[in-house]
C-alpha positions as CSV (number, residue, x, y, z in Angstrom):
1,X,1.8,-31.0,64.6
2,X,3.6,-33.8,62.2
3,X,0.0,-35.5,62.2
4,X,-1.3,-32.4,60.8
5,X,1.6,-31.2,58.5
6,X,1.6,-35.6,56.9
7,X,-2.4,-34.9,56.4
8,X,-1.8,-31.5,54.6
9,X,1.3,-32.8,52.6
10,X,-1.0,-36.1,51.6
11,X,-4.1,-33.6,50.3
12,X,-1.8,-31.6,48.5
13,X,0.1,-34.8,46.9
14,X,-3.6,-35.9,46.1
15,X,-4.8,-32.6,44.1
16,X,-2.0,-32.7,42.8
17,X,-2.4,-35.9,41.8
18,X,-5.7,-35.2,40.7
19,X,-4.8,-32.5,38.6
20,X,-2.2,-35.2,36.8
21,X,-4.9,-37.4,35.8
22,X,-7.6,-34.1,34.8
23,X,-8.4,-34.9,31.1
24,X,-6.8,-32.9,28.9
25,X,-8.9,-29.7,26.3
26,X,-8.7,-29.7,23.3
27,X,-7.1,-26.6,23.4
28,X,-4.4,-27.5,25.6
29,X,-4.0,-31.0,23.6
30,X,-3.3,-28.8,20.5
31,X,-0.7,-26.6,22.1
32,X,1.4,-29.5,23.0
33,X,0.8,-31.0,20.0
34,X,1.8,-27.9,17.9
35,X,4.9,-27.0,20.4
36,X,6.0,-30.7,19.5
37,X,6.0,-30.4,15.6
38,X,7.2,-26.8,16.2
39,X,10.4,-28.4,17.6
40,X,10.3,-32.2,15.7
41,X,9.3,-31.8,12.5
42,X,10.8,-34.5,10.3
43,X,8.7,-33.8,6.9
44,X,11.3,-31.4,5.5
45,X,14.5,-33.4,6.4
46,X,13.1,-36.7,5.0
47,X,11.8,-35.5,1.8
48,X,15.6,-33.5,1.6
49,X,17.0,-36.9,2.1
50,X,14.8,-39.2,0.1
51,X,15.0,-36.9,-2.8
52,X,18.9,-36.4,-2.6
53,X,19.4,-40.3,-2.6
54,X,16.8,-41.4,-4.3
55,X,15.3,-39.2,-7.2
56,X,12.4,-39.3,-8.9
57,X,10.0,-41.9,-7.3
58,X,8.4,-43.7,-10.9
59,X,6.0,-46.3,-10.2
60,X,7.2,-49.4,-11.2
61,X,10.8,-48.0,-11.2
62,X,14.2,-49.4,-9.2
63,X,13.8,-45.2,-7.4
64,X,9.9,-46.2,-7.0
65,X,11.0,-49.2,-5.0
66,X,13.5,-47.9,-3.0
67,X,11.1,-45.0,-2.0
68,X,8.4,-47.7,-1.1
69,X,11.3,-49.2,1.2
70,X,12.2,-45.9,3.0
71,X,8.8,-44.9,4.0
72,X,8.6,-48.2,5.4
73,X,11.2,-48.4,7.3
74,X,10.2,-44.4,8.3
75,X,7.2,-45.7,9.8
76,X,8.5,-48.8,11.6
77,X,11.4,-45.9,13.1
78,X,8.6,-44.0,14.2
79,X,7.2,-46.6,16.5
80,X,4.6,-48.5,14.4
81,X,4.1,-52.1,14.9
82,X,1.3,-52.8,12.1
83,X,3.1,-51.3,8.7
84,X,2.4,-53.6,5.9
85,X,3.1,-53.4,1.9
86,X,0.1,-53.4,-0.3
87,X,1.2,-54.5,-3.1
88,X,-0.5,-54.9,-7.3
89,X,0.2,-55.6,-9.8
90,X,-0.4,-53.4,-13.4
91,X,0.6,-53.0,-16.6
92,X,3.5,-49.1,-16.0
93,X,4.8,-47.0,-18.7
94,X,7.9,-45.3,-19.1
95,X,9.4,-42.8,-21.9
96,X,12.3,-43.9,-24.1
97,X,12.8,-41.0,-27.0
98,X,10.3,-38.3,-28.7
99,X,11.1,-36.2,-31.7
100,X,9.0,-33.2,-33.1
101,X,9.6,-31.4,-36.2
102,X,6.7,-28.7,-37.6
103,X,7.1,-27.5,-40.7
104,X,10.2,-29.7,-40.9
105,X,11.9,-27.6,-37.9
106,X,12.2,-29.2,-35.0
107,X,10.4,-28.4,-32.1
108,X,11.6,-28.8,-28.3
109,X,8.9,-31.4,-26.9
110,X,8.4,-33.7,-23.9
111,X,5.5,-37.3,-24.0
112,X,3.1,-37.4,-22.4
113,X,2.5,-40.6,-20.8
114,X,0.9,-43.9,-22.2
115,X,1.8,-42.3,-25.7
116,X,2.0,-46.2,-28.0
117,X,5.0,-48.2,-27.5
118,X,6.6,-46.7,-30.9
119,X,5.0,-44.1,-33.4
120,X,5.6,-42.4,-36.5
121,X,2.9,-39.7,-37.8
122,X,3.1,-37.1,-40.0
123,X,-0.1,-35.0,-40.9
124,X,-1.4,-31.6,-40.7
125,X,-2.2,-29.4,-37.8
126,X,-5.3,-28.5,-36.6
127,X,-6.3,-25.9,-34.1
128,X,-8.9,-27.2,-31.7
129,X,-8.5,-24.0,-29.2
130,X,-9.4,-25.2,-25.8
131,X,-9.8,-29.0,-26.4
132,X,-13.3,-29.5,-24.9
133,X,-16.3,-31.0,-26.6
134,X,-17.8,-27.7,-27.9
135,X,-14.3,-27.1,-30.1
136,X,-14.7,-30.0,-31.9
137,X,-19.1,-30.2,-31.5
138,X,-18.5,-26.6,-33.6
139,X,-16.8,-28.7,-36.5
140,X,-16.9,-32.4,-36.2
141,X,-14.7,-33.4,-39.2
142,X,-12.2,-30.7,-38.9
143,X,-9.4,-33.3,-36.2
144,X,-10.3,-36.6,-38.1
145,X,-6.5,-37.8,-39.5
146,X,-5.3,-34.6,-38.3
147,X,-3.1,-33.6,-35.3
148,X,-5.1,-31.6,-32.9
149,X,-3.5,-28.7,-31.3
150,X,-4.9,-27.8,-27.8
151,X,-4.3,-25.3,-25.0
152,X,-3.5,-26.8,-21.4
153,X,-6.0,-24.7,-20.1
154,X,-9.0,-22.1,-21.1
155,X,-7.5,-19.6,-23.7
156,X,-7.7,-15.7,-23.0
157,X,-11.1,-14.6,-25.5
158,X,-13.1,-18.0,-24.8
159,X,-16.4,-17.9,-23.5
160,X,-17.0,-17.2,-20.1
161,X,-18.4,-20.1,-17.6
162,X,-16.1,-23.0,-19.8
163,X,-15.1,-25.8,-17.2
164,X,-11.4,-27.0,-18.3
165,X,-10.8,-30.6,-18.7
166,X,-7.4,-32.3,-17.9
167,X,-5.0,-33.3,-20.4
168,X,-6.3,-37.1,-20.6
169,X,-9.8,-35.9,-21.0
170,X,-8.9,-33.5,-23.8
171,X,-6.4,-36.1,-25.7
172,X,-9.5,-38.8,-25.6
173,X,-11.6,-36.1,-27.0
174,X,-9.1,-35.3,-30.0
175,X,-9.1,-39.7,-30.5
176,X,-13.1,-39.5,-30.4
177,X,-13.0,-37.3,-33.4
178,X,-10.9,-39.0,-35.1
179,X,-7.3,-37.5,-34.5
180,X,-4.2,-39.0,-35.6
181,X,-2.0,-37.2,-33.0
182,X,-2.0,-34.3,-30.2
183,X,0.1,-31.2,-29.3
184,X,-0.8,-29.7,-26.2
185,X,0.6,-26.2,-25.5
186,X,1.9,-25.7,-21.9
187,X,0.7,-22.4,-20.2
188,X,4.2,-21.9,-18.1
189,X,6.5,-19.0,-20.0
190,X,9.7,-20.1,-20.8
191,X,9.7,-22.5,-22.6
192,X,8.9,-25.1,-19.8
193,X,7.2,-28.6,-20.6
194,X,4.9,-31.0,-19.0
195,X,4.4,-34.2,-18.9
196,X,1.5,-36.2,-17.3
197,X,-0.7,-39.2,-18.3
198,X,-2.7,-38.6,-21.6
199,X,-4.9,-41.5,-20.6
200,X,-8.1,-41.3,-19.0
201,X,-7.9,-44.9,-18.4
202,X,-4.4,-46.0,-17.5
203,X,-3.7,-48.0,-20.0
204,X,-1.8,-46.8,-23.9
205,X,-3.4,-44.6,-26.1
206,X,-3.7,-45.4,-30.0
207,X,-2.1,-42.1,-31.0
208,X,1.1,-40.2,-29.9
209,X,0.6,-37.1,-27.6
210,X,3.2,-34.6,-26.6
211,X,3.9,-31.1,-24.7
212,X,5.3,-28.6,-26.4
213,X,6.4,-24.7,-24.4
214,X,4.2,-22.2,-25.0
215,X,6.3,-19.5,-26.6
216,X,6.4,-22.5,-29.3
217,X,2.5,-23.6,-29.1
218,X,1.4,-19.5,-29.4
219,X,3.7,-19.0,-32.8
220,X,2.2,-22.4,-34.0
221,X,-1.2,-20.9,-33.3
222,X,-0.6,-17.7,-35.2
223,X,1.1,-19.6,-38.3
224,X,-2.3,-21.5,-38.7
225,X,-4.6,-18.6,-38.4
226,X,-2.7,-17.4,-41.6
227,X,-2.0,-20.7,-43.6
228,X,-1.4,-24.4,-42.8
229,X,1.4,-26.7,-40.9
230,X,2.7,-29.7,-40.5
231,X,4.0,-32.2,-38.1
232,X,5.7,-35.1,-37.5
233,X,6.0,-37.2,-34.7
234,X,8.5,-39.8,-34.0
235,X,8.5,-41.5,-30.5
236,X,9.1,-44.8,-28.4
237,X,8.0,-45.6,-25.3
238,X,7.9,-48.7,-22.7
239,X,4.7,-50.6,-21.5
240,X,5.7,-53.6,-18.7
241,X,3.7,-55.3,-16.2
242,X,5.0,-54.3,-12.7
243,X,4.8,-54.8,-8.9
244,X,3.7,-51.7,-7.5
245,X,3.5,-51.7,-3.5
246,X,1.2,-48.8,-1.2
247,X,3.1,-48.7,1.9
248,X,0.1,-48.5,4.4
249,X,0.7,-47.7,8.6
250,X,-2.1,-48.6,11.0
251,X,-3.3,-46.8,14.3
252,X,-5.8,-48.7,15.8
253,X,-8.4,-47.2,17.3
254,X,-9.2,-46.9,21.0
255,X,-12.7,-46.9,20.9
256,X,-14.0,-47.9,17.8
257,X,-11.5,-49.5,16.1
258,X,-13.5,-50.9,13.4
259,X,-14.0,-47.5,11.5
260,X,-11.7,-46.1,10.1
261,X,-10.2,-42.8,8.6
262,X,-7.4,-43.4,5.9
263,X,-4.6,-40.7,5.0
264,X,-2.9,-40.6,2.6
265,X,-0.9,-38.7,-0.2
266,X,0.9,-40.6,-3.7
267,X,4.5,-41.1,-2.9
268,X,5.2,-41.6,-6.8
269,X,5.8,-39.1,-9.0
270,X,7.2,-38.8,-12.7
271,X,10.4,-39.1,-14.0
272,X,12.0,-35.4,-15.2
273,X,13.3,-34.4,-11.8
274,X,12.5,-35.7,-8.0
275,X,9.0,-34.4,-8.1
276,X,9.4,-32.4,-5.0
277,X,6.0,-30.8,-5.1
278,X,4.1,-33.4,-7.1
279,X,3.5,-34.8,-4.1
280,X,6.9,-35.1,-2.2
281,X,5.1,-32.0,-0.2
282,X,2.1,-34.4,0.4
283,X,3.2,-37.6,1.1
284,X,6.0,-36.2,3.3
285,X,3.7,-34.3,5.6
286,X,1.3,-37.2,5.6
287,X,4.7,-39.4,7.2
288,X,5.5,-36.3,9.4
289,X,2.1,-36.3,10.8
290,X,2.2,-40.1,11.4
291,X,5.4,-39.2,13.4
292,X,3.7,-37.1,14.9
293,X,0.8,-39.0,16.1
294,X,3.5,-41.4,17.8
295,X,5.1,-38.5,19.5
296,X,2.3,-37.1,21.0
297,X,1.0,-40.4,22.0
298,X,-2.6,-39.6,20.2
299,X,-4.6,-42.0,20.1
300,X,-8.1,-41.5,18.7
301,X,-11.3,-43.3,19.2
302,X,-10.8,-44.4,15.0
303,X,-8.3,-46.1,13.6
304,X,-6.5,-44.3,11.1
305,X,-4.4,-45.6,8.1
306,X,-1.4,-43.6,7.0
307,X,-0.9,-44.2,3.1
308,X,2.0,-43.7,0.6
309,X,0.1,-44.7,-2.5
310,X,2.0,-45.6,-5.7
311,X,0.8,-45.2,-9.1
312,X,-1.3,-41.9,-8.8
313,X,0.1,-40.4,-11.5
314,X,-0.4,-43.2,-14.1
315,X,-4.1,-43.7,-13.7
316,X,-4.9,-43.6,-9.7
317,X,-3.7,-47.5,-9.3
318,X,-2.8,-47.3,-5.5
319,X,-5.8,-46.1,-4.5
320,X,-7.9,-47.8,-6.9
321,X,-6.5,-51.4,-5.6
322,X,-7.2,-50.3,-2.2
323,X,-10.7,-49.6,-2.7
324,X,-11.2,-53.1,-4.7
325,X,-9.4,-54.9,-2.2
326,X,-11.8,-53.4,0.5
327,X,-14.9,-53.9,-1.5
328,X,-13.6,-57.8,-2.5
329,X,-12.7,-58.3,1.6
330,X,-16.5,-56.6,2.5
331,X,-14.8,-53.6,4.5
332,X,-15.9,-50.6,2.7
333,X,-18.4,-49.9,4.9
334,X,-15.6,-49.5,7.6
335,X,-14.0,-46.2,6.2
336,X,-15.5,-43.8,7.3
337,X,-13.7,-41.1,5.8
338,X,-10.6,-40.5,3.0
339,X,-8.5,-37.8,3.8
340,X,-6.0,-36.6,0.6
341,X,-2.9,-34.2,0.5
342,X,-2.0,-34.2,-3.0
343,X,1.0,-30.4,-3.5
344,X,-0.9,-29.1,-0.2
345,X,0.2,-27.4,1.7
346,X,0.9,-24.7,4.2
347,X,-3.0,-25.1,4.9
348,X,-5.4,-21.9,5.6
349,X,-8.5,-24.3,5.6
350,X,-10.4,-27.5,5.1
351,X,-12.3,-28.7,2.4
352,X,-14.7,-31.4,3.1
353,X,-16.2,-32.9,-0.2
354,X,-19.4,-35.3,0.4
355,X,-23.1,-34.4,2.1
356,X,-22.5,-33.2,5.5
357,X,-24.7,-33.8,8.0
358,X,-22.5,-31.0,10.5
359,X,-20.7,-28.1,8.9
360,X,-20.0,-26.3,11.8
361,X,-17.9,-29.2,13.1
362,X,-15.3,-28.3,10.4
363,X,-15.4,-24.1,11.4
364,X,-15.6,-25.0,14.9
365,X,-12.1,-27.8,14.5
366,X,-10.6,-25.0,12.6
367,X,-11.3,-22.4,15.3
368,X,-9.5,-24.4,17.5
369,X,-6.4,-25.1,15.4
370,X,-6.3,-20.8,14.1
371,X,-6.5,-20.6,18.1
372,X,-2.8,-21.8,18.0
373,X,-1.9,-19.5,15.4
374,X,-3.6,-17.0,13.2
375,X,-2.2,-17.8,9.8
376,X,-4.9,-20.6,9.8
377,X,-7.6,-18.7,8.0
378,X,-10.5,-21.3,9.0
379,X,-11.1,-21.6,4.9
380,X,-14.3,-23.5,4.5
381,X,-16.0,-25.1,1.2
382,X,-17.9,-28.5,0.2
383,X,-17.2,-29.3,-3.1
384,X,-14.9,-32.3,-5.0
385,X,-12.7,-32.6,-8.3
386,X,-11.0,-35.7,-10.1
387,X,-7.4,-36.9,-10.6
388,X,-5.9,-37.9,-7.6
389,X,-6.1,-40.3,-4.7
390,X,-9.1,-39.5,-3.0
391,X,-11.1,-39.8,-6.6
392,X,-11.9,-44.1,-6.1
393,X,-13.3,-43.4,-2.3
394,X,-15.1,-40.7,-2.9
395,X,-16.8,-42.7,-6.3
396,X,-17.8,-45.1,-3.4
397,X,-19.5,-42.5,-1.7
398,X,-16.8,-42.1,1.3
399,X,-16.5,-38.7,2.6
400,X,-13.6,-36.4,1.6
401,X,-11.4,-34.0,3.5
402,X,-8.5,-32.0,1.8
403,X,-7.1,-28.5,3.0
404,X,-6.9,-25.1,1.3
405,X,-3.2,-24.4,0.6
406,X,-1.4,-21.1,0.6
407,X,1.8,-21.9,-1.1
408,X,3.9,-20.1,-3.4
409,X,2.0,-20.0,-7.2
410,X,5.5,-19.6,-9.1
411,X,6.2,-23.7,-7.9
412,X,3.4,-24.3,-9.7
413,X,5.3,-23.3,-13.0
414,X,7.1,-26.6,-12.5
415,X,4.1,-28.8,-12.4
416,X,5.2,-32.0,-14.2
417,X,8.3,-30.7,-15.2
418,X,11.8,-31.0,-14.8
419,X,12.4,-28.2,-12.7
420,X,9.9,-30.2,-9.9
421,X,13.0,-30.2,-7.3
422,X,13.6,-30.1,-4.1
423,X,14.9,-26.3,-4.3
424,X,11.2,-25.4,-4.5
425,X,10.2,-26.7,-1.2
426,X,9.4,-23.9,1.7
427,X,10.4,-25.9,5.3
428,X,7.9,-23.6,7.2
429,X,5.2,-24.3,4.5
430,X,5.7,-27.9,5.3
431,X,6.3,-27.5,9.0
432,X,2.7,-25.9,8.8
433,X,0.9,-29.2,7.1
434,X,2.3,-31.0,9.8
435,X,0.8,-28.6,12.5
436,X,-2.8,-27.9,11.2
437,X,-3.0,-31.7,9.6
438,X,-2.3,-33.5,12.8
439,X,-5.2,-31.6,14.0
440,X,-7.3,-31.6,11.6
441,X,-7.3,-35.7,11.8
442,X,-7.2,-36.1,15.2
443,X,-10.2,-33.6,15.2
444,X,-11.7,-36.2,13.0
445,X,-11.0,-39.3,14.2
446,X,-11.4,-38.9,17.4
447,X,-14.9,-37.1,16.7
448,X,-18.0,-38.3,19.0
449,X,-19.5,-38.2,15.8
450,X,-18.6,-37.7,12.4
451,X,-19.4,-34.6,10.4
452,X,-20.5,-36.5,7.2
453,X,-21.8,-40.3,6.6
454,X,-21.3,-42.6,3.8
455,X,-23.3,-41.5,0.7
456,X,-25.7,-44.1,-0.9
457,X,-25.7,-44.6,-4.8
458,X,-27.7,-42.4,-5.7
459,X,-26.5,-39.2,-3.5
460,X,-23.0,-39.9,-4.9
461,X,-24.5,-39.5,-8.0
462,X,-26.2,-36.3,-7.2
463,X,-22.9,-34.6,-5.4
464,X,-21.1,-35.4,-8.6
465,X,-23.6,-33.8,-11.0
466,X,-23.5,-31.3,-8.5
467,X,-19.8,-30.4,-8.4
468,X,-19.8,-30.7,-12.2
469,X,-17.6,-33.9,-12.5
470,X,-20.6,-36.2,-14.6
471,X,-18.9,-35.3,-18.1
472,X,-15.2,-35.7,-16.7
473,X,-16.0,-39.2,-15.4
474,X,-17.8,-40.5,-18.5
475,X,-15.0,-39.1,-20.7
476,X,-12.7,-41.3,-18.3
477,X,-15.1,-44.5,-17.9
478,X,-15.4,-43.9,-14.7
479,X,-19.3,-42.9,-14.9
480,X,-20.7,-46.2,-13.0
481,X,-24.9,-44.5,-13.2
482,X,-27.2,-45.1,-15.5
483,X,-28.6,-42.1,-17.5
């Protein structure tokens, strides 16, 4: 009777044992992996913190530094053994004062940045509506020693089907034809101003370029269609070579370690308030999810890099040294895939810029992931734009994967502004990137095989003619194909 109640006791011990060892689903994977964020989540608290003692987070700056140093130490706290700085070196600007006066009234303005080192101009406005090519194709001559007034975006009355350019792209289009100077109208109410690079390049500009509200920029508008004004702009500015550092967190992977999927979202962010949004959202939730990964013990067949690049919002510099150091090291070919949260959040669905060879792997992840809760929408689209972090890899013909956000529009009205604060941010929005985005890139990187591969020259080429981006990267010398 014992012999027969030890033999039953060691089969069930065994099952059970079994059962211990059974691989885990996917689905079940994802359940523990949400219930853990759910409970954990660390994206909210440490972007509270950071932005309470630190600030803004300026490349180049003493905040930019000490945000470099707590994402660091963030990731080493998390459990990481490989964090490392990246550091470059570039040439960082910084505002000192600005005055506007039209019609010899002053006007409430904010630079924009790489406006010159110091600048005095006085001359008369011109009205260049939208800014693009066509405004100033229609009349050549009309900006040349002129100050060109543009709109931020496409005007109510234009022409249907007009692509918008960014604010560099316009302001090299008003120095192209010739302009001494450019106001750009905001399209917030309330008088709220922007700021933002006004270099396609990086580097200063030859003319000044501000933001002024748009209650101002729509009366200016309506004094011109009637007779003529004035402007003058008075401003100095700072131009220094700094040390810049992309704080940078390896996973290796357990499988095949030698590709790799890199992460990443630009810690920096300009200077009028602690640029909560622009990308404290991002960057944040791409720490939390690196938390995350350590948590849950994931370890995917890739490696993945985690990212905090710096200098994003002066001309892309993070990301651009890390794609020049991998093609000067000969480990381009390694990435596999670049994976960008730039103010996302809160994520209904993916999009996965590049040629995909599978589609359905993307519907099918994000079945899995609105299988854990229905607010994921399983989004889908396949198409790419400019101006942030992903823009150098994806040049380079790496795959792209960003997520469709569902936050709040009104933070949107504080877009490069001074009321970019951490009063804006929504804990359950960023709870939620943390969720779906640890899935997402696990989804990925763990993939038997990837959805998309490495696009040649000449398919880059194609995707970006395709996705309308040829004009905005020869206006920003970044058009590398011949016509």
């Amino acid at each position: 009777m014992k012999k027969q109640l030890f033999i039953a006791l060691t089969t069930v011990l065994a099952m059970s044992c079994g059962e211990s060892k059974k691989e885990e689903s996917q689905a079940e994977l994802f359940a523990r992996i949400d219930t853990e964020i759910q409970q954990n989540a660390k994206g909210y608290s440490t972007l509270k913190e950071a932005s309470e003692t630190i600030g803004h987070r300026l490349t180049g700056s003493e905040n930019g530094a000490k945000a470099e140093e707590y994402t660091y130490n963030k990731f080493k706290e998390y459990g990481f053994e490989d964090v490392e700085y990246q550091t470059f070196e570039v040439e960082a600007w910084s505002r000192g004062t600005v005055s506007v006066s039209i019609n010899d009234e002053a006007v409430k303005a904010v630079t924009l940045g790489h406006s010159p080192v110091e600048a005095n101009v006085t001359g008369e406005i011109v009205d260049m509506g939208n800014g693009l090519e066509a405004d100033y194709a229609a009349n050549p001559d009309a900006a040349t020693d002129k100050i060109a007034l543009v709109y931020i975006s496409i005007l109510e009355g234009s022409p249907e089907g007009l692509t918008n350019l960014h604010r560099s792209e316009k302001t090299a289009l008003a120095i192209k034809y010739g302009a001494k100077g450019i106001i750009i109208i905001n399209q917030v109410d309330n008088g709220v101003l922007l700021t933002g690079t006004a270099s396609v390049t990086g580097e200063l500009i030859p003319i000044p370029a501000v933001c002024i509200g748009k209650e101002d920029g729509m009366a200016l508008k309506e004094t011109l269609k009637e007779g003529t004004a004035s402007a003058t702009i008075e401003m100095t500015n700072n131009s220094d070579m700094i040390k810049a550092r992309n704080v940078v967190a390896t996973l290796p992977g357990s499988e095949i370690p030698d590709e790799i999927i890199v992460i990443g979202g630009h810690l920096d962010s300009w200077d009028l308030a602690t640029g909560a949004i622009d990308n404290g959202i991002g960057s944040f939730a791409v720490l939390d999810i690196a938390r995350a990964f350590k948590a849950n013990n994931l370890q995917p067949k890739r490696t993945v890099k985690f990212v905090m690049f710096m200098g994003e919002e002066q001309g892309l510099f993070g990301s651009r040294h890390m794609v020049a150091e991998a093609l000067k090291e000969g480990k381009m070919e390694q990435i596999k895939y670049m994976m960008n949260l730039d103010m996302a959040g809160n994520p209904i669905g993916m999009n996965a810029g590049g040629k995909l060879d599978n589609e359905a792997f993307f519907t099918e992840l994000g079945a899995a992931i609105q299988q854990q809760d229905s607010i994921y929408k399983n989004e889908f689209s396949n198409r790419s734009g400019l101006h942030s972090d992903h823009q150098p890899f994806m040049l380079e013909g790496v795959p792209i994967l960003s997520v469709h956000s569902n936050l709040d529009r009104s933070i949107y009205g504080c877009y490069h502004s001074d009321c970019d604060d951490f009063n804006l941010v929504n804990e359950e929005h960023m709870t939620n990137t943390s969720r779906f985005g640890t899935m997402m890139l696990y989804g990925l990187a763990n993939a038997e095989t990837l959805p998309a591969t490495k696009m040649d020259s000449e398919t880059t080429k194609e995707f970006m003619i395709k996705n309308n981006l040829k004009e905005k990267l020869i206006i920003g010398g970044d058009w590398k194909w011949d016509e």
